[in-house]
C-alpha positions in Angstrom: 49.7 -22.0 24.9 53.6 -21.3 25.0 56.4 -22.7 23.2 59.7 -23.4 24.6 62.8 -24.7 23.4 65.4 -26.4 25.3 68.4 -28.2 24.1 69.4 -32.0 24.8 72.1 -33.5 26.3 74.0 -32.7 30.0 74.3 -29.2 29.7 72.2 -27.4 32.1 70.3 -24.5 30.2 67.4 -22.6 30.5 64.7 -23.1 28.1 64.4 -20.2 25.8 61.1 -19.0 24.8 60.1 -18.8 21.0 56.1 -17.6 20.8 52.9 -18.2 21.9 50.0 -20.3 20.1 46.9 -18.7 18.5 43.4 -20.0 20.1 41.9 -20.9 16.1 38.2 -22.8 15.8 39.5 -26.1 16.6 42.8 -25.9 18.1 45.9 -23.7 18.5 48.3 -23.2 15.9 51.9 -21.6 16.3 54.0 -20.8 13.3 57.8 -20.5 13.7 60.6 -19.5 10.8 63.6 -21.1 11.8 65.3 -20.3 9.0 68.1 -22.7 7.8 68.9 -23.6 11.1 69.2 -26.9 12.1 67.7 -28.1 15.6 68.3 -31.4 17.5 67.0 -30.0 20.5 63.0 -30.4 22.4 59.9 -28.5 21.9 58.0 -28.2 25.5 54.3 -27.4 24.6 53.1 -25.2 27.5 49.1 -25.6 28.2 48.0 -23.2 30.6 44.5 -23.8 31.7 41.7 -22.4 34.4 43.7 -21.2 37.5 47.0 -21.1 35.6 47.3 -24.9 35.9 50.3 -25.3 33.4 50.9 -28.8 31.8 54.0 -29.5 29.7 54.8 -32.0 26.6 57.9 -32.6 25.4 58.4 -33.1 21.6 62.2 -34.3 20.5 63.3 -33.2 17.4 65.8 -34.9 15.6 67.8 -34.7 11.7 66.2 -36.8 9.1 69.6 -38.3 7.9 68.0 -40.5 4.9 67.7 -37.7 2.6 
């Protein structure tokens, strides 16, 4: 499991890599310290399974502005 992070908009970027998931008893878990930065960009979980069959998901993140 991989985690990628790729910013929105036109701009043509590369994703940038930012760590790999731990295989735990019932799942995978990934812990990332971000700081105070603040990110309006996607996550793209990377699943790589038997034969290095790789399947993608694409999370958005966005500002919660109602606090």
């Amino acid at each position: 499991m991989n985690f990628w992070i790729a910013p929105t908009g036109t701009a043509v970027q590369k994703y940038r890599f930012v760590g790999d998931g731990i295989r735990e008893k019932n799942g995978w878990s990934f812990n990332w310290e971000y700081k105070d930065k603040i990110y309006l960009d996607h996550i793209i979980v990377e699943a790589i399974g038997e034969n290095n069959q790789k399947d993608r998901y694409f999370i958005k993140i966005e500002k919660d502005v109602t606090q």
